[in-house]
C-alpha positions, 0 to 999 in steps of 0.5 A: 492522527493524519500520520495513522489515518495515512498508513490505515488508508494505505493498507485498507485501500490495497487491500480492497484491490488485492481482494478483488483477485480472490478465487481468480489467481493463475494458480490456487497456490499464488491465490492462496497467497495473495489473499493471505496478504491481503489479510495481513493488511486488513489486520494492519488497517485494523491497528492503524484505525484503532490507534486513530480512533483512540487519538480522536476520541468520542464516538470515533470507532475503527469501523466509522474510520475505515467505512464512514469517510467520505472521498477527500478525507481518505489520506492513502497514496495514488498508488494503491488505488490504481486498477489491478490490471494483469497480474504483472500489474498487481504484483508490481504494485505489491513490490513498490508499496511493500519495498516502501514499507519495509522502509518506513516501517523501519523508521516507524518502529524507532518512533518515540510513540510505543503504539505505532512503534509496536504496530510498525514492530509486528507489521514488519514480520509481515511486510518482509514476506509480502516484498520477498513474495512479491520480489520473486514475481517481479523477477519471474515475470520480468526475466521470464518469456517474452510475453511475461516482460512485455507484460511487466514493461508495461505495468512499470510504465503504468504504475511509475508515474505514481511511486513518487508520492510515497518518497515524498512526506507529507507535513504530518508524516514530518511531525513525530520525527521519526522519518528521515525522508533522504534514507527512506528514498534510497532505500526504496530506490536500492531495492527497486533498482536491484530487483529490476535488474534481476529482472532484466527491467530497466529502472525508468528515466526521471518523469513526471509523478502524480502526487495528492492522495496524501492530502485527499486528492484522488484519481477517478478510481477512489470513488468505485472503490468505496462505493465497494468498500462501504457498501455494508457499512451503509446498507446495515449501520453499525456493522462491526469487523 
Protein backbone atom coordinates (compact mmCIF):
# COMPACT_ATOMS: atom_id res chain seq x y z
CA UNK A 1 0.00 0.00 0.00
CA UNK A 2 3.11 2.69 0.74
CA UNK A 3 4.49 1.56 -3.23
CA UNK A 4 0.54 3.17 -4.11
CA UNK A 5 0.35 5.90 -1.73
CA UNK A 6 4.17 7.07 -3.07
CA UNK A 7 2.70 7.28 -6.66
CA UNK A 8 -0.99 8.74 -5.56
CA UNK A 9 0.80 11.49 -3.43
CA UNK A 10 3.37 12.18 -6.26
CA UNK A 11 0.95 12.99 -8.72
CA UNK A 12 -1.75 14.46 -6.30
CA UNK A 13 0.74 17.11 -5.04
CA UNK A 14 1.97 18.29 -8.45
CA UNK A 15 -0.84 18.48 -9.53
CA UNK A 16 -2.18 20.71 -6.84
CA UNK A 17 0.99 23.20 -7.84
CA UNK A 18 0.21 22.91 -11.76
CA UNK A 19 -3.43 24.15 -10.76
CA UNK A 20 -2.31 26.85 -9.54
CA UNK A 21 -1.49 28.25 -13.20
CA UNK A 22 -4.94 27.77 -14.31
CA UNK A 23 -6.46 30.99 -15.87
CA UNK A 24 -2.47 32.30 -15.63
CA UNK A 25 -0.30 30.62 -18.54
CA UNK A 26 1.44 33.04 -21.05
CA UNK A 27 -0.94 32.19 -23.61
CA UNK A 28 -4.53 30.53 -23.60
CA UNK A 29 -3.25 27.58 -25.66
CA UNK A 30 -0.15 26.35 -22.96
CA UNK A 31 -3.05 27.20 -20.14
CA UNK A 32 -5.28 24.91 -21.77
CA UNK A 33 -2.58 22.55 -22.03
CA UNK A 34 -1.10 22.63 -18.91
CA UNK A 35 -4.56 22.20 -16.95
CA UNK A 36 -5.27 19.08 -19.21
CA UNK A 37 -2.27 17.69 -17.22
CA UNK A 38 -3.14 18.54 -14.63
CA UNK A 39 -6.25 16.46 -14.93
CA UNK A 40 -4.44 13.52 -16.25
CA UNK A 41 -2.92 13.27 -13.00
CA UNK A 42 -5.73 13.80 -10.70
CA UNK A 43 -7.41 11.07 -12.50
CA UNK A 44 -3.96 9.14 -11.81
CA UNK A 45 -4.27 9.98 -8.15
CA UNK A 46 -7.61 8.92 -8.20
CA UNK A 47 -6.71 5.07 -9.39
CA UNK A 48 -3.56 5.06 -7.44
CA UNK A 49 -5.86 6.17 -4.11
CA UNK A 50 -8.52 3.48 -4.70
CA UNK A 51 -5.92 0.89 -5.42
CA UNK A 52 -4.73 2.05 -1.83
CA UNK A 53 -7.77 2.03 -0.11
CA UNK A 54 -9.01 -1.22 -1.39
CA UNK A 55 -5.62 -2.75 0.12
CA UNK A 56 -6.23 -1.06 3.26
CA UNK A 57 -9.75 -1.94 3.78
CA UNK A 58 -12.37 -0.35 6.54
CA UNK A 59 -13.72 2.91 6.24
CA UNK A 60 -10.44 3.89 3.93
CA UNK A 61 -11.93 5.57 0.91
CA UNK A 62 -9.84 7.57 -2.14
CA UNK A 63 -11.13 10.74 -0.41
CA UNK A 64 -10.12 10.08 3.26
CA UNK A 65 -6.60 9.01 1.64
CA UNK A 66 -5.87 11.95 -0.45
CA UNK A 67 -7.58 14.89 2.20
CA UNK A 68 -7.56 13.44 5.50
CA UNK A 69 -3.58 12.60 6.09
CA UNK A 70 -1.72 14.65 7.89
CA UNK A 71 1.93 16.02 6.77
CA UNK A 72 4.20 13.01 7.44
CA UNK A 73 2.01 10.42 6.29
CA UNK A 74 2.37 11.88 2.78
CA UNK A 75 5.10 9.63 0.94
CA UNK A 76 5.50 12.08 -2.31
CA UNK A 77 8.98 13.00 -3.84
CA UNK A 78 10.45 16.85 -2.54
CA UNK A 79 10.14 17.51 -5.99
CA UNK A 80 6.69 18.03 -6.79
CA UNK A 81 6.26 20.21 -3.90
CA UNK A 82 8.71 22.70 -4.66
CA UNK A 83 6.90 26.44 -5.75
CA UNK A 84 6.07 26.95 -9.35
CA UNK A 85 8.24 29.82 -9.68
CA UNK A 86 8.35 31.09 -13.33
CA UNK A 87 7.35 29.27 -16.12
CA UNK A 88 10.86 28.09 -17.12
CA UNK A 89 10.49 26.36 -13.46
CA UNK A 90 7.38 24.73 -13.91
CA UNK A 91 7.79 23.21 -17.11
CA UNK A 92 11.17 21.97 -16.07
CA UNK A 93 9.70 20.43 -13.21
CA UNK A 94 6.92 18.82 -15.40
CA UNK A 95 10.11 17.61 -17.61
CA UNK A 96 12.22 15.83 -14.58
CA UNK A 97 8.99 14.19 -13.00
CA UNK A 98 7.48 13.21 -16.54
CA UNK A 99 10.89 11.56 -17.73
CA UNK A 100 10.68 9.75 -14.30
CA UNK A 101 7.54 8.57 -15.12
CA UNK A 102 7.94 7.35 -18.09
CA UNK A 103 10.58 5.24 -16.79
CA UNK A 104 9.01 3.87 -14.07
CA UNK A 105 5.99 3.38 -15.28
CA UNK A 106 7.53 1.11 -17.56
CA UNK A 107 8.61 -1.20 -15.05
CA UNK A 108 5.52 -0.48 -13.07
CA UNK A 109 3.59 -1.96 -16.03
CA UNK A 110 5.34 -5.49 -16.21
CA UNK A 111 4.61 -5.81 -12.37
CA UNK A 112 2.98 -9.21 -11.54
CA UNK A 113 -0.05 -6.87 -9.60
CA UNK A 114 -2.77 -6.74 -12.56
CA UNK A 115 -4.03 -3.48 -10.93
CA UNK A 116 -0.96 -1.32 -10.94
CA UNK A 117 -0.03 -2.96 -13.76
CA UNK A 118 -3.23 -1.69 -15.56
CA UNK A 119 -3.17 1.62 -14.10
CA UNK A 120 0.79 2.00 -14.99
CA UNK A 121 -0.69 0.69 -18.48
CA UNK A 122 -3.34 3.63 -19.22
CA UNK A 123 -1.24 6.16 -17.14
CA UNK A 124 1.48 5.82 -19.81
CA UNK A 125 -0.67 6.85 -22.85
CA UNK A 126 -0.57 10.18 -20.75
CA UNK A 127 2.67 10.33 -19.46
CA UNK A 128 4.33 10.12 -23.10
CA UNK A 129 2.51 13.23 -23.97
CA UNK A 130 3.29 15.38 -20.58
CA UNK A 131 7.29 14.51 -21.31
CA UNK A 132 6.79 15.37 -25.29
CA UNK A 133 5.08 18.47 -24.05
CA UNK A 134 7.07 19.39 -21.43
CA UNK A 135 10.36 18.39 -23.87
CA UNK A 136 9.54 20.93 -26.09
CA UNK A 137 9.43 23.94 -23.64
CA UNK A 138 12.67 22.86 -22.02
CA UNK A 139 14.14 23.12 -25.38
CA UNK A 140 12.09 26.32 -26.43
CA UNK A 141 12.97 28.16 -23.32
CA UNK A 142 16.58 26.85 -22.98
CA UNK A 143 17.73 27.72 -26.72
CA UNK A 144 15.64 30.44 -26.86
CA UNK A 145 16.47 34.38 -26.07
CA UNK A 146 18.90 35.18 -23.89
CA UNK A 147 16.66 35.89 -21.10
CA UNK A 148 14.58 32.65 -21.59
CA UNK A 149 17.90 30.42 -20.92
CA UNK A 150 18.86 32.42 -18.08
CA UNK A 151 15.47 31.78 -16.86
CA UNK A 152 15.93 27.90 -17.55
CA UNK A 153 19.60 28.31 -15.78
CA UNK A 154 18.23 29.11 -13.06
CA UNK A 155 15.23 26.87 -12.71
CA UNK A 156 18.05 23.76 -13.34
CA UNK A 157 19.90 25.41 -10.53
CA UNK A 158 16.73 25.25 -8.23
CA UNK A 159 15.01 22.19 -8.69
CA UNK A 160 18.58 19.90 -9.49
CA UNK A 161 19.25 19.39 -5.85
CA UNK A 162 15.90 17.65 -5.66
CA UNK A 163 15.77 15.16 -8.91
CA UNK A 164 17.97 12.60 -6.83
CA UNK A 165 15.10 11.14 -4.84
CA UNK A 166 13.33 9.91 -7.59
CA UNK A 167 16.38 7.47 -8.47
CA UNK A 168 16.61 6.42 -5.29
CA UNK A 169 13.77 3.55 -4.19
CA UNK A 170 12.62 3.54 -1.10
CA UNK A 171 12.35 -0.13 0.47
CA UNK A 172 8.77 -0.25 -0.20
CA UNK A 173 9.18 0.52 -3.87
CA UNK A 174 11.76 -2.50 -3.58
CA UNK A 175 9.05 -4.99 -2.48
CA UNK A 176 6.94 -6.30 -5.58
CA UNK A 177 10.14 -6.67 -7.58
CA UNK A 178 9.23 -5.19 -10.57
CA UNK A 179 11.78 -1.94 -10.22
CA UNK A 180 15.19 -2.18 -11.42
CA UNK A 181 16.67 0.93 -10.02
CA UNK A 182 20.29 1.04 -12.15
CA UNK A 183 17.90 1.23 -15.61
CA UNK A 184 15.56 3.41 -14.22
CA UNK A 185 18.51 5.82 -13.45
CA UNK A 186 19.89 5.75 -16.83
CA UNK A 187 17.14 6.14 -18.52
CA UNK A 188 16.12 9.18 -16.85
CA UNK A 189 19.76 10.52 -17.07
CA UNK A 190 19.77 9.65 -20.98
CA UNK A 191 16.73 11.43 -21.67
CA UNK A 192 17.55 14.42 -19.49
CA UNK A 193 20.97 14.60 -20.77
CA UNK A 194 19.55 14.67 -24.35
CA UNK A 195 16.87 17.05 -23.68
CA UNK A 196 19.38 19.43 -21.99
CA UNK A 197 21.77 19.51 -24.77
CA UNK A 198 19.13 20.57 -27.21
CA UNK A 199 18.46 22.86 -25.11
CA UNK A 200 21.84 24.24 -25.10
CA UNK A 201 22.03 23.53 -20.94
CA UNK A 202 24.55 21.90 -19.44
CA UNK A 203 23.64 18.54 -17.63
CA UNK A 204 24.97 19.82 -13.94
CA UNK A 205 27.81 18.72 -12.00
CA UNK A 206 27.45 15.72 -9.36
CA UNK A 207 25.87 17.72 -5.86
CA UNK A 208 24.24 17.50 -3.02
CA UNK A 209 20.50 15.93 -3.31
CA UNK A 210 17.86 16.62 -0.47
CA UNK A 211 16.03 13.22 -0.06
CA UNK A 212 12.90 12.37 2.82
CA UNK A 213 9.74 13.04 1.21
CA UNK A 214 9.49 9.22 0.60
CA UNK A 215 9.40 8.59 3.90
CA UNK A 216 7.37 11.57 4.94
CA UNK A 217 9.98 14.14 5.71
CA UNK A 218 9.13 17.33 4.08
CA UNK A 219 10.30 20.88 2.80
CA UNK A 220 8.51 24.05 4.72
CA UNK A 221 6.31 24.21 1.39
CA UNK A 222 4.14 20.79 1.96
CA UNK A 223 2.16 22.44 4.91
CA UNK A 224 0.78 25.58 2.55
CA UNK A 225 0.04 23.05 0.06
CA UNK A 226 -2.33 21.05 2.10
CA UNK A 227 -3.67 23.50 3.92
CA UNK A 228 -4.93 24.16 0.14
CA UNK A 229 -5.36 20.95 -0.92
CA UNK A 230 -7.58 19.90 2.25
CA UNK A 231 -9.45 22.91 2.68
CA UNK A 232 -12.94 21.49 1.44
CA UNK A 233 -12.39 18.08 2.95
CA UNK A 234 -12.19 19.78 6.32
CA UNK A 235 -14.64 22.49 5.86
CA UNK A 236 -17.37 20.09 4.61
CA UNK A 237 -16.55 16.23 5.75
CA UNK A 238 -17.10 13.69 3.58
CA UNK A 239 -17.00 15.46 0.32
CA UNK A 240 -16.58 13.16 -2.46
CA UNK A 241 -14.68 13.84 -6.11
Amino acid sequence: MQLALHLADSVLILAQRNAEWCGHGPVLEQDIALTNITLDLVGQARSLYQYAANQKGGDATEDSLAYTRLEHEYLNGLLVEQPNGDWAQTVLRQFFFSAFQSAYYTQLEKCTDKDLSAIAEKSLKEIRYHLRWSSEWVIRLGDGTEESHSRMVQALENLWPYTGELLEPADYELALGFLHADVLKQEWQSTVRNVLEEASLAYPAPAFMHTGGKYGRHTEHMGYILSELQYMQRAYPNSQW
